[in-house]
N, CA, C and O atoms as a GROMACS GRO file, in nm:
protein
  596
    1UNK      N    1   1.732  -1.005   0.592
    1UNK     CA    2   1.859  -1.032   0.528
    1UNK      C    3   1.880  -1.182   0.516
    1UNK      O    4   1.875  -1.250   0.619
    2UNK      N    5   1.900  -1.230   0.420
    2UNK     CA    6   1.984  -1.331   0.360
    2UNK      C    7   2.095  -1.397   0.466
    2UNK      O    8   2.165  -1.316   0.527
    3UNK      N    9   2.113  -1.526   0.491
    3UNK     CA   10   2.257  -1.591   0.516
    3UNK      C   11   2.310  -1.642   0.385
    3UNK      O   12   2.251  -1.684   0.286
    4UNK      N   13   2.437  -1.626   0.411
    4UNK     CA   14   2.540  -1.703   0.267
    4UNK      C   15   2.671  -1.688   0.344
    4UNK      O   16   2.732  -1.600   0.405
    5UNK      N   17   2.691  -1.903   0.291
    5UNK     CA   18   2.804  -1.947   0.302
    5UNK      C   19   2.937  -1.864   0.213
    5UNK      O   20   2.944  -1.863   0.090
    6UNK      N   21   3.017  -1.812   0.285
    6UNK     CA   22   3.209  -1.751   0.204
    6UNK      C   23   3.166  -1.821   0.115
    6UNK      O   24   3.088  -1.762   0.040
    7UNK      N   25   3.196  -1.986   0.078
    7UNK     CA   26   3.186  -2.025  -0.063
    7UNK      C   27   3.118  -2.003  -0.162
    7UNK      O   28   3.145  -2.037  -0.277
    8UNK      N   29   3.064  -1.970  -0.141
    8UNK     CA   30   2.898  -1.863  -0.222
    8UNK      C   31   2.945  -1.769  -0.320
    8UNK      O   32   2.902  -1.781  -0.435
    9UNK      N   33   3.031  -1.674  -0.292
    9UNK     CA   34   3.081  -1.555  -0.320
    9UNK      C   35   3.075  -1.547  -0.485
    9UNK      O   36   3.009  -1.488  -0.570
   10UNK      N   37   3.193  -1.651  -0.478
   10UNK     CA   38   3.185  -1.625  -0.636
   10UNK      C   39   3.079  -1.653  -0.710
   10UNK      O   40   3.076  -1.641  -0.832
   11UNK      N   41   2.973  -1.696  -0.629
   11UNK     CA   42   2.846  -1.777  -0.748
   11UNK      C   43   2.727  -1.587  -0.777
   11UNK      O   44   2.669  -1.541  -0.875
   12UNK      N   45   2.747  -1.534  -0.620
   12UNK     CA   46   2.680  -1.419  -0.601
   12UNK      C   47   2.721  -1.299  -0.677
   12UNK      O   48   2.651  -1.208  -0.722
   13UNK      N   49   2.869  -1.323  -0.683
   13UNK     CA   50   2.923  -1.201  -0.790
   13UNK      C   51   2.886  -1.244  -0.934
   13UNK      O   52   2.851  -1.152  -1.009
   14UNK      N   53   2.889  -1.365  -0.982
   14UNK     CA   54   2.837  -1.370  -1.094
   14UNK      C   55   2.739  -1.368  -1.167
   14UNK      O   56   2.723  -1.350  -1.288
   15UNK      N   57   2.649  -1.393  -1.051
   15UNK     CA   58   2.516  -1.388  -1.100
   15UNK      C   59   2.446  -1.249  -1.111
   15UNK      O   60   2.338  -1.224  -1.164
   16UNK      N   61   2.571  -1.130  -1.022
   16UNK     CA   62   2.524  -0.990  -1.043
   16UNK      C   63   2.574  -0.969  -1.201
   16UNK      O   64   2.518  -0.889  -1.276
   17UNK      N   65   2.675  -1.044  -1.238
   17UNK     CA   66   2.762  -1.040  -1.366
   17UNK      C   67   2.910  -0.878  -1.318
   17UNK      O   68   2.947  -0.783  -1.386
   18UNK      N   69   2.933  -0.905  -1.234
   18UNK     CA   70   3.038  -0.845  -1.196
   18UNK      C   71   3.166  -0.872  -1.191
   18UNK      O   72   3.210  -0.981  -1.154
   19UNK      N   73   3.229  -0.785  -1.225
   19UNK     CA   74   3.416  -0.867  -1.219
   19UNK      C   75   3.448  -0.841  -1.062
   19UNK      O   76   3.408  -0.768  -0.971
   20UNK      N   77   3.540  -0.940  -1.081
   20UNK     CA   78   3.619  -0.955  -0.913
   20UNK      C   79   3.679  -0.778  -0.950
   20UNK      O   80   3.642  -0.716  -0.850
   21UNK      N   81   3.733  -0.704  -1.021
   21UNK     CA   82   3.768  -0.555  -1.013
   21UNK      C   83   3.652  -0.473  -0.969
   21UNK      O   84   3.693  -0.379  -0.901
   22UNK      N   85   3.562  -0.473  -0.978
   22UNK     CA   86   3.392  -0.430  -0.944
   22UNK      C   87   3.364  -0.479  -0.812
   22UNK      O   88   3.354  -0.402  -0.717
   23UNK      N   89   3.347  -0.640  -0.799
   23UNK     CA   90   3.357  -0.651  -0.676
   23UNK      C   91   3.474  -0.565  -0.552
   23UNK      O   92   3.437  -0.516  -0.445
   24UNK      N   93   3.580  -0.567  -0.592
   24UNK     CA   94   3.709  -0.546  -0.536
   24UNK      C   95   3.691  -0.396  -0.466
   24UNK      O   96   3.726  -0.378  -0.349
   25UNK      N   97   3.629  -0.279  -0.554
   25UNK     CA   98   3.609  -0.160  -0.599
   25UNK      C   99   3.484  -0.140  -0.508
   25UNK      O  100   3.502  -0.054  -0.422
   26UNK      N  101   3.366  -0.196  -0.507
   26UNK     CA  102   3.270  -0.141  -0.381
   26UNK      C  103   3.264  -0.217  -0.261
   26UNK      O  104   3.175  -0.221  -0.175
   27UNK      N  105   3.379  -0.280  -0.269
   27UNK     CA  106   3.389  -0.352  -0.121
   27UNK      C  107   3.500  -0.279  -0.026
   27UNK      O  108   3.492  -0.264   0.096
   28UNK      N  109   3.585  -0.247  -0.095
   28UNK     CA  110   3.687  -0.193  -0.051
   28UNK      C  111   3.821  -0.275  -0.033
   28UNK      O  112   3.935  -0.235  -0.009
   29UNK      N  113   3.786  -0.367  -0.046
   29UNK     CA  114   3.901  -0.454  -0.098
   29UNK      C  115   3.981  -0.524  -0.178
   29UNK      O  116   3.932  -0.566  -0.282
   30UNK      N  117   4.078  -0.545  -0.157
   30UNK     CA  118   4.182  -0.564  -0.280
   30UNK      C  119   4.164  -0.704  -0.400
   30UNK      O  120   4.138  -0.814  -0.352
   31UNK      N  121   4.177  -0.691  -0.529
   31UNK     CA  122   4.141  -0.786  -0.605
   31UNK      C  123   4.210  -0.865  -0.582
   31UNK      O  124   4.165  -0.961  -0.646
   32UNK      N  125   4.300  -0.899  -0.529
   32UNK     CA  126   4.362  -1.038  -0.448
   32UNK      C  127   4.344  -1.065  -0.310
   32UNK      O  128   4.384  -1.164  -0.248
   33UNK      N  129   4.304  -1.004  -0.282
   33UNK     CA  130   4.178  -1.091  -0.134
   33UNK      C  131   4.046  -1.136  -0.219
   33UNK      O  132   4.024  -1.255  -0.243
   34UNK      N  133   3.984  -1.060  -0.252
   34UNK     CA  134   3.847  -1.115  -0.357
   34UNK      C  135   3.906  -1.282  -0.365
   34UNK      O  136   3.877  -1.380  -0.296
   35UNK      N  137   4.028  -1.262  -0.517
   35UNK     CA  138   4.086  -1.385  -0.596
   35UNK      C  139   4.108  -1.477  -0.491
   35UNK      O  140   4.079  -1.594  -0.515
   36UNK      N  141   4.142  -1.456  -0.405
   36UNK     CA  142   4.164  -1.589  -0.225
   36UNK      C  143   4.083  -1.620  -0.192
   36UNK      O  144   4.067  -1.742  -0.191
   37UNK      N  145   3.962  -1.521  -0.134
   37UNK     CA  146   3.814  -1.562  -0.108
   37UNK      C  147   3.772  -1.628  -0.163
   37UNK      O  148   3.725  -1.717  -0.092
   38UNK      N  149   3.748  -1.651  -0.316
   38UNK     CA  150   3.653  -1.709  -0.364
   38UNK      C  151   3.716  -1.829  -0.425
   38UNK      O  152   3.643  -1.909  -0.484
   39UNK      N  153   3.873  -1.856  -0.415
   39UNK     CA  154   3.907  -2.000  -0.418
   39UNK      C  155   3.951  -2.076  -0.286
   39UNK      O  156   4.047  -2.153  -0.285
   40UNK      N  157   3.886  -2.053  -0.195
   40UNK     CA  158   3.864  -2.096  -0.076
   40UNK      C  159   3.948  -2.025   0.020
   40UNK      O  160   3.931  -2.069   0.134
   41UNK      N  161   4.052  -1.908   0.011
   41UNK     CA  162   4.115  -1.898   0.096
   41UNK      C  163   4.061  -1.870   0.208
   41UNK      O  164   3.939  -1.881   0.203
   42UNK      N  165   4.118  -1.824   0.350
   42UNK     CA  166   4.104  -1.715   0.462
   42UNK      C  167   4.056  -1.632   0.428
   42UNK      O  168   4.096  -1.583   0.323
   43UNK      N  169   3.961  -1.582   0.490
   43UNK     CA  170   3.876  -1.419   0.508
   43UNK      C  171   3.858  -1.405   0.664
   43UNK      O  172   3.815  -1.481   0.751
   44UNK      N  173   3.935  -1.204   0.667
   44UNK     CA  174   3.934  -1.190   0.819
   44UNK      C  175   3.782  -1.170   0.796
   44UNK      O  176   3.708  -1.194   0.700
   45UNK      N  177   3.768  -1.134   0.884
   45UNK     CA  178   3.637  -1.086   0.948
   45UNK      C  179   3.592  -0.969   0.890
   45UNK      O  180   3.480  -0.951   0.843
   46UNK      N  181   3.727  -0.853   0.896
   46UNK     CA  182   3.672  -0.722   0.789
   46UNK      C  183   3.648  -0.761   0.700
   46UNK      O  184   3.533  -0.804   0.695
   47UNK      N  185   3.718  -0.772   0.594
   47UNK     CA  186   3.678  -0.839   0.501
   47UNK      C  187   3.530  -0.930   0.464
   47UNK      O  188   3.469  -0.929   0.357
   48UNK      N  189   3.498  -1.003   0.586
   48UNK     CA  190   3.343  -1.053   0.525
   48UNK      C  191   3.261  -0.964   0.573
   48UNK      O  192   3.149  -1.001   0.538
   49UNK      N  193   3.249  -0.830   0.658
   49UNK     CA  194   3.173  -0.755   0.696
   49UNK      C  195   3.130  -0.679   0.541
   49UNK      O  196   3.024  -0.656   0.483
   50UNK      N  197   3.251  -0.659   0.517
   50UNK     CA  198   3.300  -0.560   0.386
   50UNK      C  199   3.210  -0.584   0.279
   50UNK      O  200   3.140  -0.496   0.229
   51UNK      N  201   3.212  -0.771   0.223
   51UNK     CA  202   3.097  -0.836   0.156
   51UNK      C  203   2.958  -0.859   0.148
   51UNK      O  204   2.868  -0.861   0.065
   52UNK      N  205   2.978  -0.876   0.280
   52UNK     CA  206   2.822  -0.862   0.323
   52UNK      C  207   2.758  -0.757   0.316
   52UNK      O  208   2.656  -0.759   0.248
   53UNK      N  209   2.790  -0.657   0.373
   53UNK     CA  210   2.743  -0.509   0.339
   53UNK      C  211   2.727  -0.525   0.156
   53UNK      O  212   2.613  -0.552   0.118
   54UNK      N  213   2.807  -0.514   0.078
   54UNK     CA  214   2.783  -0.473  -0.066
   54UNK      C  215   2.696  -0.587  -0.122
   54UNK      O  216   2.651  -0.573  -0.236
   55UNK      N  217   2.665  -0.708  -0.046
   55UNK     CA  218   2.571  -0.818  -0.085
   55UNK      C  219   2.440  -0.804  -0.002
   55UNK      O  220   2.340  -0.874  -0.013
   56UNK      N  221   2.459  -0.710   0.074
   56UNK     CA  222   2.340  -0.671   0.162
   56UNK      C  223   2.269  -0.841   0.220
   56UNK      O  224   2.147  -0.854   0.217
   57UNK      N  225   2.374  -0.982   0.276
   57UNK     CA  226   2.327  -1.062   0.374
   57UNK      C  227   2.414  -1.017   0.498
   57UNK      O  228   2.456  -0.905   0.526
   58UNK      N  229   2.431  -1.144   0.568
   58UNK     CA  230   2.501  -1.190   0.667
   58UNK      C  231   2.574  -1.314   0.650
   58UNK      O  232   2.532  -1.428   0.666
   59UNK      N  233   2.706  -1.270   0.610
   59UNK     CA  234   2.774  -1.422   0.557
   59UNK      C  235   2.823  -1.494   0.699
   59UNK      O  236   2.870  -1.438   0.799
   60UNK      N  237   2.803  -1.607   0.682
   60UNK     CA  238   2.860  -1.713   0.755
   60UNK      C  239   2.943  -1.763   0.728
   60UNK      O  240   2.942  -1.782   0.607
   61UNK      N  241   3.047  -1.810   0.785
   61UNK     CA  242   3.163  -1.887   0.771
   61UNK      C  243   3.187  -1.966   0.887
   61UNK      O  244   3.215  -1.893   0.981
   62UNK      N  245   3.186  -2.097   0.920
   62UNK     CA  246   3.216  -2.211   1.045
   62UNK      C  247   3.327  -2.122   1.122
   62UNK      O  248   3.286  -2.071   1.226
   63UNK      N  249   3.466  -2.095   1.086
   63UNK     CA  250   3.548  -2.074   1.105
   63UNK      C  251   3.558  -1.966   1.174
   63UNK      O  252   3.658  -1.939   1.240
   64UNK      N  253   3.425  -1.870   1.163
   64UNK     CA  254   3.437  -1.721   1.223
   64UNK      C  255   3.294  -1.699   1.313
   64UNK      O  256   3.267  -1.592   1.367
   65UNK      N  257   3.222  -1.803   1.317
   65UNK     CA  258   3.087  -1.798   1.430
   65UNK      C  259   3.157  -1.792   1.556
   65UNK      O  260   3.123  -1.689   1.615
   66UNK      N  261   3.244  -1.861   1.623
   66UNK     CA  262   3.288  -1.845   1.726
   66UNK      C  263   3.346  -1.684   1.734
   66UNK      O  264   3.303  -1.615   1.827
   67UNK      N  265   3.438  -1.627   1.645
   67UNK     CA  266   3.486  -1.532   1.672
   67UNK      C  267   3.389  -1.394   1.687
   67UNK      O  268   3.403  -1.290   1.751
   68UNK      N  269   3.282  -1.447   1.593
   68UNK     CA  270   3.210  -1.323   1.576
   68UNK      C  271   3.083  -1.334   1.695
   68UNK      O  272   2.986  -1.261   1.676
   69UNK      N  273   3.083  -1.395   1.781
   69UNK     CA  274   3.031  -1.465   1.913
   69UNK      C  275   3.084  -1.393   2.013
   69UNK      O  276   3.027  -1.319   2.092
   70UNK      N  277   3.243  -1.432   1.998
   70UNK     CA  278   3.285  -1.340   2.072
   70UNK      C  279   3.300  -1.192   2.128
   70UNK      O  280   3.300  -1.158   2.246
   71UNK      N  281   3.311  -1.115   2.019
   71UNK     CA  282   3.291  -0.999   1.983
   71UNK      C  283   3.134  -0.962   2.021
   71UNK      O  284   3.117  -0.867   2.097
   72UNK      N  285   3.032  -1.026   1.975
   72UNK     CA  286   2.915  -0.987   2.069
   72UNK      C  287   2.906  -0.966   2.208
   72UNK      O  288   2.866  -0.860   2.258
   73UNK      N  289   2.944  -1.072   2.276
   73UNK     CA  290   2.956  -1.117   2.367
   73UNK      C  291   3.036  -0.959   2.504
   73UNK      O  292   3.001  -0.916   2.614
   74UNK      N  293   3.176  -0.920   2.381
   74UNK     CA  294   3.239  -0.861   2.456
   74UNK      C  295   3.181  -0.693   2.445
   74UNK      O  296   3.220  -0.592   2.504
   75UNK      N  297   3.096  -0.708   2.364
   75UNK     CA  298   3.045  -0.562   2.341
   75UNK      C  299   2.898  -0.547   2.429
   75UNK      O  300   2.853  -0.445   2.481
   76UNK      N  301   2.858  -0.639   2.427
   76UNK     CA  302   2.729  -0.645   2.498
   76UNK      C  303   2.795  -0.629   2.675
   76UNK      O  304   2.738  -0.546   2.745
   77UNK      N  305   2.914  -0.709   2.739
   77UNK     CA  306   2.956  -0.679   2.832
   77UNK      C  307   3.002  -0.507   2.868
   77UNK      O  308   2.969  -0.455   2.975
   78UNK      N  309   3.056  -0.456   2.797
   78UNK     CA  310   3.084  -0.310   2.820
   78UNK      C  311   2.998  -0.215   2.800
   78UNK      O  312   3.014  -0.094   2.820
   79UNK      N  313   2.898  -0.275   2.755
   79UNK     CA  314   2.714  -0.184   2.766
   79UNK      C  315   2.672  -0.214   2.895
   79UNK      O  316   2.579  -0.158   2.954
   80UNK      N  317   2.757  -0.321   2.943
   80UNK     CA  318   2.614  -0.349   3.076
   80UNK      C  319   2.704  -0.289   3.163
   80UNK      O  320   2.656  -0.244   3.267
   81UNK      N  321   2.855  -0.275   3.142
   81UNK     CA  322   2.952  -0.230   3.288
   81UNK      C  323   2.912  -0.092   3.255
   81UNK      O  324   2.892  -0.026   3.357
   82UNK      N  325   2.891  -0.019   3.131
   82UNK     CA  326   2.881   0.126   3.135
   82UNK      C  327   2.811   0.142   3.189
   82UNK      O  328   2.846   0.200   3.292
   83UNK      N  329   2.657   0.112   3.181
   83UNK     CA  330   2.564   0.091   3.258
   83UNK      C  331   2.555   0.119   3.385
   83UNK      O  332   2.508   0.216   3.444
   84UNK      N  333   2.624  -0.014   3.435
   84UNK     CA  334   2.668   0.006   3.610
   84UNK      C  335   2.741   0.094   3.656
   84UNK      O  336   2.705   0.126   3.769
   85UNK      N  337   2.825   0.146   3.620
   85UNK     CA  338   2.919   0.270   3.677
   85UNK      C  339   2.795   0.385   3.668
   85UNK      O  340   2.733   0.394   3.775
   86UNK      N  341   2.752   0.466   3.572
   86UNK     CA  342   2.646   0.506   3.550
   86UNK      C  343   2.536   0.494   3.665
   86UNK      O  344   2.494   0.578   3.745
   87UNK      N  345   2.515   0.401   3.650
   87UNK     CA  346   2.378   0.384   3.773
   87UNK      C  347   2.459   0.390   3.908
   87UNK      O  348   2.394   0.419   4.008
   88UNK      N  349   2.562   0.370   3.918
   88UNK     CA  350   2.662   0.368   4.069
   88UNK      C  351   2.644   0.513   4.083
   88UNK      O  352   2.628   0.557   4.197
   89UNK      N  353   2.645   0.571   4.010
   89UNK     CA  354   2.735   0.738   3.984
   89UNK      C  355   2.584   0.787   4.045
   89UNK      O  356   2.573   0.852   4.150
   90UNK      N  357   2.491   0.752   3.978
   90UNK     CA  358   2.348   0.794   4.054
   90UNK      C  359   2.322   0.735   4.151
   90UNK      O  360   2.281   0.816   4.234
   91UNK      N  361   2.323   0.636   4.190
   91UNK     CA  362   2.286   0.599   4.309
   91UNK      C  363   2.360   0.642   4.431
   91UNK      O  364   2.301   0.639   4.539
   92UNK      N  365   2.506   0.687   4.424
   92UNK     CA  366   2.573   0.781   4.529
   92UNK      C  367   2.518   0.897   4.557
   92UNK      O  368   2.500   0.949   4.667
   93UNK      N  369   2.486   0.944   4.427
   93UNK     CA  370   2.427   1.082   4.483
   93UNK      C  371   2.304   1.099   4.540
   93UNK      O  372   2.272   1.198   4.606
   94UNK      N  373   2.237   1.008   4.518
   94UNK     CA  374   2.051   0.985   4.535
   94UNK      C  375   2.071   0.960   4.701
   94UNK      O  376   1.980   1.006   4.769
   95UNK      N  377   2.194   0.884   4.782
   95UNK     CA  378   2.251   0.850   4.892
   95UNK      C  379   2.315   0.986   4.978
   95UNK      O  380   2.281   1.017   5.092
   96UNK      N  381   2.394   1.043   4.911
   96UNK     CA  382   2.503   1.149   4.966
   96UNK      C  383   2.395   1.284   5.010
   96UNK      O  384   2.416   1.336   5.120
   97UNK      N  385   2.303   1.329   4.939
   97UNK     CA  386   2.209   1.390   4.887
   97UNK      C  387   2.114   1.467   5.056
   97UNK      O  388   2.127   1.584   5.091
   98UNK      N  389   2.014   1.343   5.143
   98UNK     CA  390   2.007   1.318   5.225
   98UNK      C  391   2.072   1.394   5.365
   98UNK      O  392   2.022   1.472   5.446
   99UNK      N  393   2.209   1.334   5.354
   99UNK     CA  394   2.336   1.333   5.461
   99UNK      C  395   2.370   1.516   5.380
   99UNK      O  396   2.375   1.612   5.457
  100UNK      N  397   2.377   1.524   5.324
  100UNK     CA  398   2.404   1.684   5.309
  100UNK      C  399   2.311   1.764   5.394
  100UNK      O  400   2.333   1.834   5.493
  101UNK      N  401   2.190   1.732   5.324
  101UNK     CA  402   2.076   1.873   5.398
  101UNK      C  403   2.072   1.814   5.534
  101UNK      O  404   2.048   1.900   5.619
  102UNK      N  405   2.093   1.659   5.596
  102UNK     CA  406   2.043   1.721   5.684
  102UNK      C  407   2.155   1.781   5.799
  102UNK      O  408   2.113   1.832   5.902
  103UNK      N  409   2.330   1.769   5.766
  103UNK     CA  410   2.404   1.798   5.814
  103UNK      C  411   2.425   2.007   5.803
  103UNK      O  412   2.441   2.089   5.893
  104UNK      N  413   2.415   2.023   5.666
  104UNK     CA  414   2.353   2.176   5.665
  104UNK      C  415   2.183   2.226   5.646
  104UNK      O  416   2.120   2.267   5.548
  105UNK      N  417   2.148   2.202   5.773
  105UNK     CA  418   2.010   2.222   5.774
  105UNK      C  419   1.992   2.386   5.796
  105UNK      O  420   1.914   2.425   5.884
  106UNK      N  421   2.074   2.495   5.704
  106UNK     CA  422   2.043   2.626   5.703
  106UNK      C  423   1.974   2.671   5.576
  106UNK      O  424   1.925   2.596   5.492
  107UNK      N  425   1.975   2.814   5.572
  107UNK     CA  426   1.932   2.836   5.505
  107UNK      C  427   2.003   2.836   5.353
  107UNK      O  428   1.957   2.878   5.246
  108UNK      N  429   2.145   2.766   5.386
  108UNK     CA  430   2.222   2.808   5.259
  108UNK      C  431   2.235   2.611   5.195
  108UNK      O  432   2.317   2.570   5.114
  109UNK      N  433   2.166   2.557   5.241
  109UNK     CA  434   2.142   2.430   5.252
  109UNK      C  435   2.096   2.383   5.147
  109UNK      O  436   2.151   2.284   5.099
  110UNK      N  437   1.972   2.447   5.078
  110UNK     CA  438   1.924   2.409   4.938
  110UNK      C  439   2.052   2.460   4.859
  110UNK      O  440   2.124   2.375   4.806
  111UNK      N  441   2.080   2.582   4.851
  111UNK     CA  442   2.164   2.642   4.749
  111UNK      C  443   2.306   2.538   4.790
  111UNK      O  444   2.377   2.562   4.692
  112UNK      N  445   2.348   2.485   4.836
  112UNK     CA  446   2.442   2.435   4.878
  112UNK      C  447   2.402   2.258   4.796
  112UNK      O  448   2.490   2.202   4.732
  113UNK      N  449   2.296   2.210   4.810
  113UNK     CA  450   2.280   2.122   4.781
  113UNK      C  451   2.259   2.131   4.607
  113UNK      O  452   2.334   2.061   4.539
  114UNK      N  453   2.192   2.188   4.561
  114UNK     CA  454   2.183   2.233   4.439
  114UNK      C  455   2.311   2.238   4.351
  114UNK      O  456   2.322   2.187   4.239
  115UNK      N  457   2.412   2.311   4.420
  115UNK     CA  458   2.520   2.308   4.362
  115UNK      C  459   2.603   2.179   4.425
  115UNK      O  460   2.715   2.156   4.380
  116UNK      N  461   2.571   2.130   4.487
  116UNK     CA  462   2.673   2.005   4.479
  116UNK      C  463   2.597   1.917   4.375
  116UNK      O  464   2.662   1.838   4.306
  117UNK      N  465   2.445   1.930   4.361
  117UNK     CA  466   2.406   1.790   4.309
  117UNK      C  467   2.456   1.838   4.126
  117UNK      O  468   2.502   1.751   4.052
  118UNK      N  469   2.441   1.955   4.088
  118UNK     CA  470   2.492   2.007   3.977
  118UNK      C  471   2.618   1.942   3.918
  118UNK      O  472   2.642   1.875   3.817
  119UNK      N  473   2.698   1.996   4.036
  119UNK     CA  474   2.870   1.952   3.998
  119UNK      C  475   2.868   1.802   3.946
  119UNK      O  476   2.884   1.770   3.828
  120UNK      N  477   2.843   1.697   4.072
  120UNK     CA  478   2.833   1.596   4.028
  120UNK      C  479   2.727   1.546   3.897
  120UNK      O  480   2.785   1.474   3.815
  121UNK      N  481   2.612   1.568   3.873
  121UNK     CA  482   2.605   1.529   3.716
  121UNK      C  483   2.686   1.589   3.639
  121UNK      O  484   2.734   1.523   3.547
  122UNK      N  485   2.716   1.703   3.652
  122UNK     CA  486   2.818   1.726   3.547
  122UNK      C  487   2.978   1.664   3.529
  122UNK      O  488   3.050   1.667   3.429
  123UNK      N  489   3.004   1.608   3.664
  123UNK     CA  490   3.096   1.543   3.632
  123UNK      C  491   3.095   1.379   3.585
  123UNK      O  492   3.187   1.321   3.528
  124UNK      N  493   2.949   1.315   3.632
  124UNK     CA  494   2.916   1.216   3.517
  124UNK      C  495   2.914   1.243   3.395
  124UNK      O  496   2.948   1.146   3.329
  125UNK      N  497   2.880   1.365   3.313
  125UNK     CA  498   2.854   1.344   3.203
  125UNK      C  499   2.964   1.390   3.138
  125UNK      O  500   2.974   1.371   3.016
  126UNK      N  501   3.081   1.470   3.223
  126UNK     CA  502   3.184   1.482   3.172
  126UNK      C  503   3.240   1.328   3.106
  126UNK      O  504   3.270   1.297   2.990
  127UNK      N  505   3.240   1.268   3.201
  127UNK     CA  506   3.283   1.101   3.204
  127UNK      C  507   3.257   1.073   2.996
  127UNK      O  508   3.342   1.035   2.916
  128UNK      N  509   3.196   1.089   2.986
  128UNK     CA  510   3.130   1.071   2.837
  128UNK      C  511   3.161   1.146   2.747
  128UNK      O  512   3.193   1.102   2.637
  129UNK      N  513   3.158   1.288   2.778
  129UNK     CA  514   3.210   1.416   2.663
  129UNK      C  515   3.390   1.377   2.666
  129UNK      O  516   3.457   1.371   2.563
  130UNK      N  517   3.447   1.352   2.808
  130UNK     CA  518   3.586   1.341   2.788
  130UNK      C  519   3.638   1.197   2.719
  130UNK      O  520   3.758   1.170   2.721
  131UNK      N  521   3.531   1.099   2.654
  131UNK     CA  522   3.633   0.970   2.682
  131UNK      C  523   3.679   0.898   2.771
  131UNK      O  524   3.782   0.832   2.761
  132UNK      N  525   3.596   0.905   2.882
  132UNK     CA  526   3.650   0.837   2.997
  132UNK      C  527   3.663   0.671   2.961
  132UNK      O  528   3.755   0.591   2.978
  133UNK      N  529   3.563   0.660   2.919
  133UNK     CA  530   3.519   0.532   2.863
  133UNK      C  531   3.568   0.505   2.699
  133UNK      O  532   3.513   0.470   2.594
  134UNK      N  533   3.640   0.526   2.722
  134UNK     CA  534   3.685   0.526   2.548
  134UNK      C  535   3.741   0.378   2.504
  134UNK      O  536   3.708   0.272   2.557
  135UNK      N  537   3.817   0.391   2.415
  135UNK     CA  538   3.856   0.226   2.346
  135UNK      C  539   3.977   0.174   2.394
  135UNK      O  540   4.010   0.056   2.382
  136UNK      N  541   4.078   0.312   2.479
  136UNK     CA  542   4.191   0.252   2.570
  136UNK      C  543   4.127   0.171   2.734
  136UNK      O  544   4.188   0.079   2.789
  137UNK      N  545   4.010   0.225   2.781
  137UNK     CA  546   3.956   0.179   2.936
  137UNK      C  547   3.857   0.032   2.864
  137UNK      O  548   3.846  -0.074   2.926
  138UNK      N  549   3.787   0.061   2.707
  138UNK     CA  550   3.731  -0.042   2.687
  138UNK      C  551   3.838  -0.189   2.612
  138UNK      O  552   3.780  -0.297   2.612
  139UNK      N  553   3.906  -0.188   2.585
  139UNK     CA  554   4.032  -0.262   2.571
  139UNK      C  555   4.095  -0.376   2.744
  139UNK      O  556   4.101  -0.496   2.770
  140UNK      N  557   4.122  -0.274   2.800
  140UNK     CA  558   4.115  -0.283   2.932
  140UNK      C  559   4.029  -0.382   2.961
  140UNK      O  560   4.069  -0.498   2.969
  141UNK      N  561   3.918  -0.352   2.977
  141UNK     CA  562   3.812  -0.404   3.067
  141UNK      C  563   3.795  -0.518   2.994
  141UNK      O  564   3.816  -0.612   3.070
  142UNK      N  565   3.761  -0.564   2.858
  142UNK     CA  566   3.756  -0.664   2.748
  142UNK      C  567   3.856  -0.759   2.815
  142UNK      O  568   3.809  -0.862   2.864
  143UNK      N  569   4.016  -0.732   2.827
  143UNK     CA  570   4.141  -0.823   2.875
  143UNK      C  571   4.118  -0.864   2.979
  143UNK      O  572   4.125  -0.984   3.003
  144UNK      N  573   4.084  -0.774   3.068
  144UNK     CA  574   4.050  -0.821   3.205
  144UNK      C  575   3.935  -0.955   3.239
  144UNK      O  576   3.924  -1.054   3.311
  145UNK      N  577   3.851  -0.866   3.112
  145UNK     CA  578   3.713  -1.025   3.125
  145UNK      C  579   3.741  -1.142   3.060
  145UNK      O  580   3.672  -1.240   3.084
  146UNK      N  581   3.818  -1.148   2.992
  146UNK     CA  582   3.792  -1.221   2.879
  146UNK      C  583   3.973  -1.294   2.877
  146UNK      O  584   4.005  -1.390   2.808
  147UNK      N  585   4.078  -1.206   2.982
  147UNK     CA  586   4.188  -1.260   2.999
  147UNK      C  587   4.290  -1.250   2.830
  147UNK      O  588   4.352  -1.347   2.788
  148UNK      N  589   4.288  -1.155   2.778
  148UNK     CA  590   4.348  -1.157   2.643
  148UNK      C  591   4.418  -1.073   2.671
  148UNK      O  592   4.378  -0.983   2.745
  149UNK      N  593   4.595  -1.074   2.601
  149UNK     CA  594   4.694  -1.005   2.625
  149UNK      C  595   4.697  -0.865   2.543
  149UNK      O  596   4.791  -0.787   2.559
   0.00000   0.00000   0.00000
């Protein structure tokens, strides 16, 4: 993929020979954001995702490397905490596991263990089917790291 400077825009739509209504129309955005963009205004971020996709680069803009930095940054963090809870969640049981059989060392001891070790993956993976981790706990955790209201 291509980099291209926001100011670019209009040189790229023209050279497809497209109207800012065409442009406007497979981007998904409005022909007066287009008309702003391409005489220098502000572009959020949707918006240049929006472009880029239908220009098939990666636009750059000075103004939005930091932000879009950020956003890496904070997504790559909640892959690695999912991660860790995850591996916590196993590593208790790989621990607890042990201290079971050898506290019921009968015969109902496997079957006993079996079904505890059951329950608990299933209640990790509930963690995932329910949303535990969803965009209200990942919101959360983002503010907390990153200190944003």
């Amino acid at each position: 993929m291509n980099t291209i400077n926001v100011r670019e825009i209009k040189k790229m739509r023209l050279e497809r020979h497209w109207s800012q209504e065409q442009l406007a129309e497979m981007s998904g955005l409005s022909i007066r954001t287009i008309q702003r963009i391409e005489n220098g205004g502000n572009a959020g971020l949707e918006s240049l995702k929006s472009l880029a996709a239908v220009f098939e680069i990666n636009i750059i803009d000075s103004d939005k490397k930091e932000e879009i930095e950020q956003i890496r940054k904070e997504e790559e963090y909640i892959q690695n905490l999912k991660g860790f809870y995850k591996l916590l969640a196993i590593a208790a049981l790989s621990l607890v596991v042990p201290v079971f059989v050898a506290i019921n060392d009968s015969n109902w001891s496997f079957f006993l263990w079996m079904l505890f070790s059951w329950a608990v993956l299933l209640g990790i993976y509930s963690l995932n089917v329910f949303d535990f981790f969803g965009e209200a706990w990942k919101k959360k955790m983002i503010a907390k790291k990153f200190k944003k209201k």
